[in-house]
LUMROMI-883071 format. One record per residue (C-alpha): chain; residue number from 1; x, y, z; residue in one letter. Coordinates in nm, 3 decimals. Example, Ala and Ser with C-alpha at 12.3 -4.5 7.8 and 13.67 -1.06 7.14 Angstrom:
2
- A  1  1.230  -0.450  0.780  A $
- A  2  1.367  -0.106  0.714  S $
This chain:
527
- A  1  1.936  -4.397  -1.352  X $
- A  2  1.672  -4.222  -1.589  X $
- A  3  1.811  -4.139  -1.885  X $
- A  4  2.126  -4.238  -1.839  X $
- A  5  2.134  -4.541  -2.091  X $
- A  6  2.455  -4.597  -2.143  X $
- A  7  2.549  -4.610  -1.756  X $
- A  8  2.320  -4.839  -1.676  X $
- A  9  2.444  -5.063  -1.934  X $
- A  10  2.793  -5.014  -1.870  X $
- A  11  2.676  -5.114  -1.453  X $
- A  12  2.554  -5.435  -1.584  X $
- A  13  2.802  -5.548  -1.732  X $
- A  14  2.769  -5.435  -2.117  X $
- A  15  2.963  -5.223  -2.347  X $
- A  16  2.774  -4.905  -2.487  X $
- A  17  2.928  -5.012  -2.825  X $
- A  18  2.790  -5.373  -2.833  X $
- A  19  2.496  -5.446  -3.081  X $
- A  20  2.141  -5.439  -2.985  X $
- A  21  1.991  -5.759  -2.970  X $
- A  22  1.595  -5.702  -3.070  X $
- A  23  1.382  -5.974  -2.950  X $
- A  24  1.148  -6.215  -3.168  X $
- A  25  0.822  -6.208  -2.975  X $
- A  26  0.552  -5.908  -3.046  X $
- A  27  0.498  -5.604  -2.918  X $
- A  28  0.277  -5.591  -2.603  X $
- A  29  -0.038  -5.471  -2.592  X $
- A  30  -0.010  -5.376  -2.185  X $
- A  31  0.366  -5.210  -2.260  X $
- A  32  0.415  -4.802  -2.194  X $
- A  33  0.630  -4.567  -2.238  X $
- A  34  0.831  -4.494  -1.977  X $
- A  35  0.802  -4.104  -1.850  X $
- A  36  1.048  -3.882  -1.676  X $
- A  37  0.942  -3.529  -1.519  X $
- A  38  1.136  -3.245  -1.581  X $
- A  39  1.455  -3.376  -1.356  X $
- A  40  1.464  -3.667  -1.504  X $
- A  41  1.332  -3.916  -1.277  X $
- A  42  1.068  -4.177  -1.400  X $
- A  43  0.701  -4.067  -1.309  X $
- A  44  0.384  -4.291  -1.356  X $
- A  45  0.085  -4.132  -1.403  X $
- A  46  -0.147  -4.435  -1.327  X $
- A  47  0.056  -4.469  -0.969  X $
- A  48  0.014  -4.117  -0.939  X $
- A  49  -0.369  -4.131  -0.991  X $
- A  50  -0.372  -4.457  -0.737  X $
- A  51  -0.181  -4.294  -0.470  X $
- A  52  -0.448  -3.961  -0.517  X $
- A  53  -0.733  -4.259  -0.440  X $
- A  54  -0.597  -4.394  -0.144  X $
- A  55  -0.525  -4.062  0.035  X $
- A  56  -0.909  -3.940  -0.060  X $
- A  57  -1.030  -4.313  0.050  X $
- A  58  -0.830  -4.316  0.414  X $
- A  59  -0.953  -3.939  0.415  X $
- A  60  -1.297  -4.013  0.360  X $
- A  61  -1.266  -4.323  0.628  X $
- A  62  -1.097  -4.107  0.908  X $
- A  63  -1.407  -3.886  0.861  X $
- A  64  -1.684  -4.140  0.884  X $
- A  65  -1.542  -4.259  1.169  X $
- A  66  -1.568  -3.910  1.380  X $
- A  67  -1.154  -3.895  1.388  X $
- A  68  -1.150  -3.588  1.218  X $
- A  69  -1.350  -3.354  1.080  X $
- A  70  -1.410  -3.210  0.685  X $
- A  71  -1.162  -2.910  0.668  X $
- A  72  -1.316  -2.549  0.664  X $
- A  73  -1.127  -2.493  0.361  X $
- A  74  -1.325  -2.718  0.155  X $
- A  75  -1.666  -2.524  0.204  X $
- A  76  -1.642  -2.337  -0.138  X $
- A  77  -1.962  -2.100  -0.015  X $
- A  78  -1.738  -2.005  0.280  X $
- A  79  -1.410  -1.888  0.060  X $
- A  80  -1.609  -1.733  -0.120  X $
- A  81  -1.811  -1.537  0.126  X $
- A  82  -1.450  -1.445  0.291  X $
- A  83  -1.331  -1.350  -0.033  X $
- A  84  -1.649  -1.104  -0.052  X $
- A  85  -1.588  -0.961  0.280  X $
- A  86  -1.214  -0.869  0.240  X $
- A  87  -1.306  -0.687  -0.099  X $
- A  88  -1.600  -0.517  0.079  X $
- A  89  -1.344  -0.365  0.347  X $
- A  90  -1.047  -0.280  0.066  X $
- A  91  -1.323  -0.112  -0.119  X $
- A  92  -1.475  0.134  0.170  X $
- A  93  -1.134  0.165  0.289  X $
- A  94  -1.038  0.286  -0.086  X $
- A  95  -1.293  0.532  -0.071  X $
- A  96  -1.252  0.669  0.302  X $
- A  97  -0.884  0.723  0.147  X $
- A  98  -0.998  0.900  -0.100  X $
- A  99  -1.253  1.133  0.110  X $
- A  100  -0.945  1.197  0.376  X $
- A  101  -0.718  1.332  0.105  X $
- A  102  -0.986  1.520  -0.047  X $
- A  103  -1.076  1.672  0.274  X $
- A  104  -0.734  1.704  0.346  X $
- A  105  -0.584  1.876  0.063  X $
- A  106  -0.884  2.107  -0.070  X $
- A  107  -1.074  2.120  0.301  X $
- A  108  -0.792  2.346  0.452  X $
- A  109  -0.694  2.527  0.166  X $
- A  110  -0.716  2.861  0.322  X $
- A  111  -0.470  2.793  0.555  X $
- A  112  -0.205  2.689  0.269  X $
- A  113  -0.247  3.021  0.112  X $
- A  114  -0.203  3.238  0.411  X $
- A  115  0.042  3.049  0.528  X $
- A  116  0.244  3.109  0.157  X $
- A  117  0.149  3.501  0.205  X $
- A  118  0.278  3.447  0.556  X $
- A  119  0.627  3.354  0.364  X $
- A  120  0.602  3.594  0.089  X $
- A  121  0.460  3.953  0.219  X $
- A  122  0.609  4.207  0.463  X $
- A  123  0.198  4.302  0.583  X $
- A  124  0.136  3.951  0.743  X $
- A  125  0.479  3.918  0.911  X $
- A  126  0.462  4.267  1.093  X $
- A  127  0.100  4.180  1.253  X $
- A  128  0.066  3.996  1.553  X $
- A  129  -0.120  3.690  1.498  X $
- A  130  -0.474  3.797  1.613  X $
- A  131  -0.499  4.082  1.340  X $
- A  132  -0.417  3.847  1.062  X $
- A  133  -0.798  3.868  0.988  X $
- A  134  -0.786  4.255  0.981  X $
- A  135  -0.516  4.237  0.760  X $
- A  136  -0.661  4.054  0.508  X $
- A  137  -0.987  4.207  0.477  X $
- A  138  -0.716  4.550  0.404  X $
- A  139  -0.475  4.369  0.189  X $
- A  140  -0.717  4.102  -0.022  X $
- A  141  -0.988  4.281  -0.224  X $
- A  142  -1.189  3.956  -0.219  X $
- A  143  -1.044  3.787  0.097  X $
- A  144  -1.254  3.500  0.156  X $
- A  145  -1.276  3.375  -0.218  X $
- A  146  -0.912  3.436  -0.279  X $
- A  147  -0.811  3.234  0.044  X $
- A  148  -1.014  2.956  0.033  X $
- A  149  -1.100  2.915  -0.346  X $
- A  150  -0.746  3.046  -0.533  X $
- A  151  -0.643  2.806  -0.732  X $
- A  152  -0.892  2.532  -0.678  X $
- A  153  -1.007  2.492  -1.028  X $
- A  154  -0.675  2.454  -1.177  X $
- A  155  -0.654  2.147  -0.902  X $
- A  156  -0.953  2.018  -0.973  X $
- A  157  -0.880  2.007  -1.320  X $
- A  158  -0.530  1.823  -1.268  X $
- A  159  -0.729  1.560  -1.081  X $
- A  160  -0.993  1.510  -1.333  X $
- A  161  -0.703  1.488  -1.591  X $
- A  162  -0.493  1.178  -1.372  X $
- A  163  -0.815  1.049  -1.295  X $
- A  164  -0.925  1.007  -1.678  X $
- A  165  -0.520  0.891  -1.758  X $
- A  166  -0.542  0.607  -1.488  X $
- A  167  -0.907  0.508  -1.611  X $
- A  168  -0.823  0.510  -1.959  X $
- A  169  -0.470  0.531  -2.126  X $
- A  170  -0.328  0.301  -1.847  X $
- A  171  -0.556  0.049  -1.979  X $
- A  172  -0.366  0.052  -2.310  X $
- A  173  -0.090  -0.174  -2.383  X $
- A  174  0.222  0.027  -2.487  X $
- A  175  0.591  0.007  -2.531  X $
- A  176  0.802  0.043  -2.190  X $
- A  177  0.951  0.404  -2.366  X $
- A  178  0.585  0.535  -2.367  X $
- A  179  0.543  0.532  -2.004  X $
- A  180  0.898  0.668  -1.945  X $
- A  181  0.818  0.931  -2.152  X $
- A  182  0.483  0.988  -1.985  X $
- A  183  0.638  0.960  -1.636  X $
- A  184  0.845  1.265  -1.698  X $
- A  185  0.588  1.428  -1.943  X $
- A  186  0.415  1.400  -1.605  X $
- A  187  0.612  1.542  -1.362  X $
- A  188  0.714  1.835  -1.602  X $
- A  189  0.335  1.902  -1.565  X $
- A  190  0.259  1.852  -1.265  X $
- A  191  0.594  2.121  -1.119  X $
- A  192  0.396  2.370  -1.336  X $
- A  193  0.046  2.328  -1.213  X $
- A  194  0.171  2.369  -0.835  X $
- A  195  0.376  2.678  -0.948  X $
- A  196  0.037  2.798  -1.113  X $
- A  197  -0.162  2.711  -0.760  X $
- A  198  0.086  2.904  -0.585  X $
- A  199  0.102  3.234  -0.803  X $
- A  200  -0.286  3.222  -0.773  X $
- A  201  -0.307  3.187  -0.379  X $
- A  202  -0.069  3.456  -0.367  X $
- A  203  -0.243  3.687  -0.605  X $
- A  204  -0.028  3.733  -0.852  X $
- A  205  -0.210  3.578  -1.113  X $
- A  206  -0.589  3.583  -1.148  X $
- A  207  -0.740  3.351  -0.847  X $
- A  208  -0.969  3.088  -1.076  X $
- A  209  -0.800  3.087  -1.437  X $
- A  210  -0.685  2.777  -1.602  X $
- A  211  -0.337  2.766  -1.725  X $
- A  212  -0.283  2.836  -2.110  X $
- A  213  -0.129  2.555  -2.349  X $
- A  214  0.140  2.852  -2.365  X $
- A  215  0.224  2.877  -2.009  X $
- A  216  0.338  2.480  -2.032  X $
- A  217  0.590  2.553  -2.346  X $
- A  218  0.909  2.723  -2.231  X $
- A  219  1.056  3.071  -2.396  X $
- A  220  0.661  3.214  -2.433  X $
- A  221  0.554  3.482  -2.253  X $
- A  222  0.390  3.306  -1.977  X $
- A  223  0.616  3.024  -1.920  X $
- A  224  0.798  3.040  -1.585  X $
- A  225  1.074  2.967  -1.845  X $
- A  226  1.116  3.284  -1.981  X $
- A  227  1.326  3.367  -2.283  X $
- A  228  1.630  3.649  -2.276  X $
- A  229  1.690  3.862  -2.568  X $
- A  230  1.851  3.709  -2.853  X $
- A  231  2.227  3.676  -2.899  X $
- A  232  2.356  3.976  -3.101  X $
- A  233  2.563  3.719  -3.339  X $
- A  234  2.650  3.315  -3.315  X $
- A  235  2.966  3.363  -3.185  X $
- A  236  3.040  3.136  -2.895  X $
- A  237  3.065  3.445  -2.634  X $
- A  238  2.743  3.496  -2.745  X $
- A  239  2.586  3.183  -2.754  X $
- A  240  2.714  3.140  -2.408  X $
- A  241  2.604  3.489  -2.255  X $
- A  242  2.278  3.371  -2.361  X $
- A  243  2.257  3.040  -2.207  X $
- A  244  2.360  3.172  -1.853  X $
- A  245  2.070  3.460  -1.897  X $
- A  246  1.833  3.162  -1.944  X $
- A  247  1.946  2.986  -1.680  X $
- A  248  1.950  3.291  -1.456  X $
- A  249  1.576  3.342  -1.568  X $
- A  250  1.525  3.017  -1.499  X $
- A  251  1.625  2.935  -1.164  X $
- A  252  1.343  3.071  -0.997  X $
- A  253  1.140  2.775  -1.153  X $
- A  254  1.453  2.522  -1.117  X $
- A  255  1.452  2.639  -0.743  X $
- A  256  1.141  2.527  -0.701  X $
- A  257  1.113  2.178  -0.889  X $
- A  258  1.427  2.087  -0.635  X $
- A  259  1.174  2.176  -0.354  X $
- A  260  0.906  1.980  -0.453  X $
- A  261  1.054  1.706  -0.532  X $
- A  262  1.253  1.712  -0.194  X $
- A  263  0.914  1.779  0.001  X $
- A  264  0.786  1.497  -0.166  X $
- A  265  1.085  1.273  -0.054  X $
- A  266  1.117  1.367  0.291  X $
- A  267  0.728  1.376  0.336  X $
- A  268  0.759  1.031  0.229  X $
- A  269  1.044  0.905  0.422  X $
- A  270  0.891  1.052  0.736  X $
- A  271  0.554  0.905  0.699  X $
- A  272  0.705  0.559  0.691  X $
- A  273  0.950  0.605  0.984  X $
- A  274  0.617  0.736  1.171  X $
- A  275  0.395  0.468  1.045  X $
- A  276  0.680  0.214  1.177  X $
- A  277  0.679  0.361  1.531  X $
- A  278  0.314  0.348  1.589  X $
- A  279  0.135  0.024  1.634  X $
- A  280  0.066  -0.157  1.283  X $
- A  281  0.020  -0.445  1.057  X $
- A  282  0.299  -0.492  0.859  X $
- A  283  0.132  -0.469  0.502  X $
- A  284  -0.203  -0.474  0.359  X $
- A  285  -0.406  -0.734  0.170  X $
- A  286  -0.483  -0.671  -0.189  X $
- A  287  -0.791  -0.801  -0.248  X $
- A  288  -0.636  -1.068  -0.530  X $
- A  289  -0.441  -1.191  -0.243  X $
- A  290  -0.720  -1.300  -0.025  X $
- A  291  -0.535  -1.614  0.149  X $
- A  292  -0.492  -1.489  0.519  X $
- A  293  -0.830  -1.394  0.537  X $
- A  294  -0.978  -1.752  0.439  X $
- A  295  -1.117  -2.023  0.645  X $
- A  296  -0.894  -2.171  0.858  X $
- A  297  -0.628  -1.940  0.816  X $
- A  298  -0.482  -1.666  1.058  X $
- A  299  -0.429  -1.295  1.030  X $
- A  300  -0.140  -1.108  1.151  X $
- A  301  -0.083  -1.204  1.525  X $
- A  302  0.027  -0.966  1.768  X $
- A  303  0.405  -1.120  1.800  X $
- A  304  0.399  -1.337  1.563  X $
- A  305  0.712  -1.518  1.490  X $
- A  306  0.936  -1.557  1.173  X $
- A  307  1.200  -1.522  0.981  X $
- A  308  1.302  -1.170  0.909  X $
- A  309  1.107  -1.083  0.577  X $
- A  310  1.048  -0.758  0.325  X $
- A  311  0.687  -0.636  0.260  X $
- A  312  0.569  -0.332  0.044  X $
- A  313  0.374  -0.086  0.262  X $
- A  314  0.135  0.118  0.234  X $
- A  315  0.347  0.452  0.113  X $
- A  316  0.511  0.231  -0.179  X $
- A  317  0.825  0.141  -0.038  X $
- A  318  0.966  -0.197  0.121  X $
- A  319  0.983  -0.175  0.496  X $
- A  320  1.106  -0.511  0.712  X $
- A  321  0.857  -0.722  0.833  X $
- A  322  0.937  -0.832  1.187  X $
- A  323  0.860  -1.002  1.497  X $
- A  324  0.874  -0.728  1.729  X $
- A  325  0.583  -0.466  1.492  X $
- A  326  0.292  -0.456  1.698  X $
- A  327  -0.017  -0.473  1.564  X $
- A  328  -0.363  -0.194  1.464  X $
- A  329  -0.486  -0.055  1.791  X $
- A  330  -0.784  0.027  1.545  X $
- A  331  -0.872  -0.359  1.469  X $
- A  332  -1.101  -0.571  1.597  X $
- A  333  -0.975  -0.869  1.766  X $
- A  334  -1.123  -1.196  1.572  X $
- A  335  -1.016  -1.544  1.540  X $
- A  336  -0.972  -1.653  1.125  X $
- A  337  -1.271  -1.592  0.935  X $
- A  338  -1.552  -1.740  0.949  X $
- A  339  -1.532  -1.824  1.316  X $
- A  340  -1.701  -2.082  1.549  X $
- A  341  -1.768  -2.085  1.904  X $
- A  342  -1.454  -2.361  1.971  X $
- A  343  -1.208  -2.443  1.749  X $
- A  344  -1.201  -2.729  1.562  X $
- A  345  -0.971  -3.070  1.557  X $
- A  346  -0.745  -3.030  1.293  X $
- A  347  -0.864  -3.234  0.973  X $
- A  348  -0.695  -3.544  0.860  X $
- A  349  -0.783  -3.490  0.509  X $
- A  350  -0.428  -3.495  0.311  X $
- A  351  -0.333  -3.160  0.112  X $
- A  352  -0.159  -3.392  -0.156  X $
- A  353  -0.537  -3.525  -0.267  X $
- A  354  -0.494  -3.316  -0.565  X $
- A  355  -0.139  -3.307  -0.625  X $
- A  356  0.067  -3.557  -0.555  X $
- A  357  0.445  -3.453  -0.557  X $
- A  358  0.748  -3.586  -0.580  X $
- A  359  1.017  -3.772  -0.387  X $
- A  360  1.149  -3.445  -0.216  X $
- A  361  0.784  -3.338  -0.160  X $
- A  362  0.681  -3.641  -0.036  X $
- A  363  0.953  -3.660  0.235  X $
- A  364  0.891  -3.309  0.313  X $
- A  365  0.524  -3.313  0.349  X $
- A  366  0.331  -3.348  0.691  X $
- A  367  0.022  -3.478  0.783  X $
- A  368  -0.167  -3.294  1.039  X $
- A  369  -0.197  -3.413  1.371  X $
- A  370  -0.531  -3.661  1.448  X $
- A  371  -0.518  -3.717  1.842  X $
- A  372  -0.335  -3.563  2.090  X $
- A  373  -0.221  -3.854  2.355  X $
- A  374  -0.203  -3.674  2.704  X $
- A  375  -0.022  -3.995  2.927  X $
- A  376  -0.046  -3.975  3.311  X $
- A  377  0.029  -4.237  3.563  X $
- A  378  -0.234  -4.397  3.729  X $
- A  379  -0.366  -4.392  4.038  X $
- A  380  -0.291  -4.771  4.160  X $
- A  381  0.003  -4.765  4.361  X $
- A  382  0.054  -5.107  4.399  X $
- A  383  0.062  -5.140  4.029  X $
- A  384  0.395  -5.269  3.897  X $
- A  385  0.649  -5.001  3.699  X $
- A  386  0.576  -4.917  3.363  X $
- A  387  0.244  -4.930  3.311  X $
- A  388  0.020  -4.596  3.186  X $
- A  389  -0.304  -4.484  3.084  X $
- A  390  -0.330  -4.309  2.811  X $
- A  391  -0.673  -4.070  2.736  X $
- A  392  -0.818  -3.932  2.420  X $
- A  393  -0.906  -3.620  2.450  X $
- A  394  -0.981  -3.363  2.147  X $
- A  395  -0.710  -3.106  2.035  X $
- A  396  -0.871  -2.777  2.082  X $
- A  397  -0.717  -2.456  1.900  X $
- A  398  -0.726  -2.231  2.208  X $
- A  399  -0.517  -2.448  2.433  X $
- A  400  -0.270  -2.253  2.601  X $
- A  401  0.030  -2.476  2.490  X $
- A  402  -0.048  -2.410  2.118  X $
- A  403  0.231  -2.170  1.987  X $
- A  404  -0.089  -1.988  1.844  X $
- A  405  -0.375  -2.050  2.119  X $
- A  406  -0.302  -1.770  2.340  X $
- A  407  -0.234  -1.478  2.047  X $
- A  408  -0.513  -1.237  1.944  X $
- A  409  -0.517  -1.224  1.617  X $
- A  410  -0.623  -0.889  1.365  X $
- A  411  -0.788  -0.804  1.077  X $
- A  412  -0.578  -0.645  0.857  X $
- A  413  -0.734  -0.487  0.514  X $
- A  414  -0.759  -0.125  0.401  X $
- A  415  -1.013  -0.059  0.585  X $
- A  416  -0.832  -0.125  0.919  X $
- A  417  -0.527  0.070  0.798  X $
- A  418  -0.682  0.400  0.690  X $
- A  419  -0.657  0.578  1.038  X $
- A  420  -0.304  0.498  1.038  X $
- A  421  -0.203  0.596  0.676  X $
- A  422  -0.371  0.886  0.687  X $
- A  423  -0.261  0.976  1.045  X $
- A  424  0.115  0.895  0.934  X $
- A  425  0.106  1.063  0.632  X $
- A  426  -0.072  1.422  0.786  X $
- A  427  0.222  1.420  1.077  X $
- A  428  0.486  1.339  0.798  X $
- A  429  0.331  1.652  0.611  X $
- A  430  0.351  1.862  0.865  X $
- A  431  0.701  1.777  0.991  X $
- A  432  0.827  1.797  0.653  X $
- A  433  0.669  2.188  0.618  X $
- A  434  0.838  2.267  0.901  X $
- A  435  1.158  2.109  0.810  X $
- A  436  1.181  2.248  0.483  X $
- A  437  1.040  2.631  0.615  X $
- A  438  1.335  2.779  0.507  X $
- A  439  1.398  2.635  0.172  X $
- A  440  1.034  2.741  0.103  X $
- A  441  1.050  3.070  0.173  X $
- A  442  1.340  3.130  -0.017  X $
- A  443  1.216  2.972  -0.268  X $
- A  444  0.872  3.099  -0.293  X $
- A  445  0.995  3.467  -0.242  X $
- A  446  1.241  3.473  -0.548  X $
- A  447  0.938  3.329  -0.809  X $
- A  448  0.712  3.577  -0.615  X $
- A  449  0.933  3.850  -0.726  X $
- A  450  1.087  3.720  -1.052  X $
- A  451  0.641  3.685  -1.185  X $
- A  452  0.566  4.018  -1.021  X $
- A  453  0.894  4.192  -1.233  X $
- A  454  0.719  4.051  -1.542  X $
- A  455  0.403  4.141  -1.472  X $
- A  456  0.486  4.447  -1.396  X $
- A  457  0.371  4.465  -1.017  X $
- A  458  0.499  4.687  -0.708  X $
- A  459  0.718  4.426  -0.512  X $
- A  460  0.772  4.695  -0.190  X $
- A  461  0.554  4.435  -0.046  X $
- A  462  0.755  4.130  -0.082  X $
- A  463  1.051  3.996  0.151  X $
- A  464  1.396  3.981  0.019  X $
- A  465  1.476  3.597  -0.099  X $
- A  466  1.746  3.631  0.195  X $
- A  467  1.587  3.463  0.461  X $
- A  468  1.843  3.567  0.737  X $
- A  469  1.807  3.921  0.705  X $
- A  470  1.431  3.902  0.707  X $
- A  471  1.337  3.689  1.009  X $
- A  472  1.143  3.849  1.320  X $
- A  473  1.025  3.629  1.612  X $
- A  474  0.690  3.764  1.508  X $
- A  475  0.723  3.614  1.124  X $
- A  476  0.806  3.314  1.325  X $
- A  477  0.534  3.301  1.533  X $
- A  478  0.283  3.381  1.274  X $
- A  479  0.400  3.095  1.085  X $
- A  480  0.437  2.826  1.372  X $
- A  481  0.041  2.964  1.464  X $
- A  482  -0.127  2.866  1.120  X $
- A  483  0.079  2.568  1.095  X $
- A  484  -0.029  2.441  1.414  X $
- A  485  -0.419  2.548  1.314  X $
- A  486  -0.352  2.364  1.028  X $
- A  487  -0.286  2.035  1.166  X $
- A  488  -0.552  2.104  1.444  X $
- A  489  -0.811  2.086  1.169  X $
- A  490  -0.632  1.835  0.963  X $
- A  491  -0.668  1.625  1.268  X $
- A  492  -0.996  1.692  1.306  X $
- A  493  -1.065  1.556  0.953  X $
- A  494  -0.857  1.235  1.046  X $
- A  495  -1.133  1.216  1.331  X $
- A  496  -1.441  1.300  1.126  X $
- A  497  -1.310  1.030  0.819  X $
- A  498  -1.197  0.769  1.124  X $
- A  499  -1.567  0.762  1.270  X $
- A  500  -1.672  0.735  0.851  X $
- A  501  -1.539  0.447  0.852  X $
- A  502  -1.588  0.259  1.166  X $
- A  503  -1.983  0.303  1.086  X $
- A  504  -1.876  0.078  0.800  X $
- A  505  -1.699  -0.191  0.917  X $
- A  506  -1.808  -0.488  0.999  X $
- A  507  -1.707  -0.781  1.172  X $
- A  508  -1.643  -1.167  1.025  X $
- A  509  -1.979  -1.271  1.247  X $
- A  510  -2.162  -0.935  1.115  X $
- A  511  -2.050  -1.027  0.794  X $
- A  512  -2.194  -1.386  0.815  X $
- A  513  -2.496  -1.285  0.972  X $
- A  514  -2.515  -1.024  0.694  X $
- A  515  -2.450  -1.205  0.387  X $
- A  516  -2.739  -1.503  0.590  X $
- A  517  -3.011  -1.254  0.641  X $
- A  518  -2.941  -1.138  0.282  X $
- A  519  -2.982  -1.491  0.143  X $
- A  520  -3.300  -1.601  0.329  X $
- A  521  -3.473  -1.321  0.179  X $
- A  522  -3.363  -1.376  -0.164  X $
- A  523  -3.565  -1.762  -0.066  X $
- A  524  -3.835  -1.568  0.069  X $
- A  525  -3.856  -1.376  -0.231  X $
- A  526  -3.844  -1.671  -0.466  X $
- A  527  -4.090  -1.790  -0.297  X $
């Protein structure tokens, strides 16, 4: 009953309301309290610690006796050398990240910005493709510094800046409305620096100059917010001829925050549709969560069954985890880490040693099997019905009737996974540019001209913002020609970073006969 007093004495016969009777002798020494956990059922600590003895002493007996053997997940040295080796492989693959977006986004920046004046001016439309060269050398006083270094500092320096924010201030404990506020603070910041990059690769503003604080503050003379003249008087006609001036000035810049933040979407949405159609692990292992790559425990299985389940990939988003995702083509195939040259009997030592649960654990908790029992008649014929033979014989892990003994199974870590993020997210890229062609130019032709009118610069130069009355088959083909060039060498980066980082893998047995090598010459040196 628990705590359920007056139930219990109502069952046995007694009326809640009848006096207490207290008894004459003492108070025993031996006498507890009784405890109840937290649904109150009665719990003994002393049985508890009993119960936590017996399973460690038929444990200990099943071993000495050669029954079963210790379980690999009680070799501390070996969890922790596994733990070791999965943060060695998030960290390089971290880093080859890092050097493929690098390469990526500041490697091929030529082609961005003649692909933008590709969009932009009438001169690099009306040449076929193979002059391209001879017009920029006519139309670019400095061509090869303006193409492949316009705008580069201002990126660098919007790197440097996230990278000291995310080393630093993230660090800082702070009220949920600061990082709202920084979030959009951001992004406010960020739609200007790209608008900066792209009036530098086009020329139109001095190829290697950092921004001004004014150029971030709208209605100065720089902002790509510019203010109209002032209202003649505060009448509402006024007031309200001025606010549609503004926003007319403004929609250049409006025009293109909608863009980016599309691109960005799309680019996104397409990586992770292409990342699900080529052959993949479903997530990857952080480094804090190191249990599938411990002893005795699997990786992701080619096929492996389950339950239908959600898991964050690698692009941020929940994608669902199934039966049917194939696995890395880039991954090794290895048994659990560490590994052994056969598989070993499962161990008889109880997982409740530690812990041991309740009623509803207890009933749902399952020992794991000692001997397998493979009966087969015998031989005799003459012997009478019903009688067998029964044989001993070891359970291995690759027998072929084990759900598990006849799947490969993969390492999965960040390592592992960097060809395919990067390959899905440089074939979402360019699908997205070439989705969103149109919107670009459009866009990119009406802040073109709307700078170049402030600036005071010729704009005989620049297409119309109407995209239909400005498209040739040879603008077209221009276009499609860098785009592809681009993604030639963008794949020849995934190649060069790929090969990076297969130099630096290593294998579980590498890894082992690593970390040994390393550790008899720390003796040696002692020594």
């Amino acid at each position: 009953m628990g705590r359920q007093g007056p139930l219990t004495a109502l069952a046995l016969g007694r009326s809640p309301y009848d006096d207490v009777v207290q008894g004459d002798g003492g108070e025993g020494s031996q006498s507890s309290t009784q405890q109840y956990d937290e649904k109150g059922r009665p719990v003994n600590p002393e049985t508890k610690r009993l119960n936590r003895e017996i399973v460690r002493s038929h444990n200990e007996v099943m071993h000495v006796i050669g029954v079963a053997e210790p379980d690999p997940n009680s070799n501390e040295s070996e969890v922790q050398s596994a733990r070791r080796y999965l943060l060695y492989e998030h960290i390089i693959g971290d880093r080859m990240e890092m050097i493929g977006k690098g390469l990526s986004d500041v490697g091929v920046w030529g082609f961005t910005g003649l692909r933008q004046r590709i969009l932009v001016y009438k001169p690099f439309s009306l040449e076929p493709f193979w002059r391209l060269g001879h017009v920029c050398w006519r139309e670019i006083p400095r061509p090869l510094p303006s193409l492949f270094l316009a705008g580069l500092p201002t990126e660098l320096a919007w790197r440097v800046a996230e990278w000291l924010q995310s080393k630093y201030i993230e660090e800082i404990s702070l009220p949920t409305l600061f990082w709202d506020m920084q979030e959009v603070i951001g992004n406010y910041l960020r739609v200007h620096v790209e608008l900066y990059i792209f009036l530098q690769r086009t020329g139109i503003v001095s190829e290697f100059a950092l921004p001004t604080i004014a150029y971030f503050i709208p209605f100065t003379s720089s902002s790509p917010f510019p203010a109209p003249p002032p209202p003649p008087d505060f009448t509402m006609a006024s007031i309200g001829r001025w606010c549609w001036a503004a926003a007319i000035k403004a929609a250049p810049m409006i025009l293109f925050a909608i863009w980016r933040k599309h691109f960005a979407r799309i680019m996104s949405d397409l990586a992770i549709k292409i990342y699900l159609k080529l052959p993949h692990i479903d997530a990857i292992i952080d480094p804090r969560s190191y249990q599938d790559m411990l002893p005795g425990q699997g990786s992701q299985s080619r096929g492996g069954g389950g339950t239908t389940a959600s898991t964050t990939n690698v692009f941020g988003t929940e994608e669902p985890s199934t039966s049917q995702q194939n696995t890395v083509e880039t991954s090794e195939e290895h048994p659990s880490f560490p590994t052994s040259g056969a598989s070993r009997r499962p161990s008889a030592f109880s997982g409740r040693g530690d812990d041991y649960g309740s009623d509803e654990e207890d009933n749902g908790a399952i020992s794991g099997t000692l001997i397998s029992f493979d009966v087969e008649a015998t031989e005799a014929t003459d012997a009478p019905p019903g009688i067998w033979s029964a044989e001993l014989r070891p359970t291995m892990g690759n027998d072929s009737r084990s759900p598990n003994g006849s799947q490969a199974v993969y390492l999965k870590n960040a390592l592992t996974q960097q060809p395919l993020i990067h390959a899905a997210t440089m074939l979402g890229r360019a699908a997205t540019t070439l989705l969103l062609a149109p919107l670009e130019a459009i866009t990119l032709r009406m802040v073109a001209q709307s700078y170049s009118l402030r600036l005071g610069l010729p704009i005989d130069s620049l297409w119309e913002p109407f995209l239909l009355r400005t498209v040739t088959w040879r603008w077209a083909a221009n276009y499609l020609a860098i785009d592809f060039l681009h993604l030639m060498l963008q794949g020849d980066i995934w190649t060069g970073v790929t090969y990076l980082g297969r130099s630096y893998h290593l294998t579980p047995e590498e890894w082992t006969s690593m970390t040994a090598e390393q550790h008899a010459e720390l003796v040696r040196e002692r020594e």
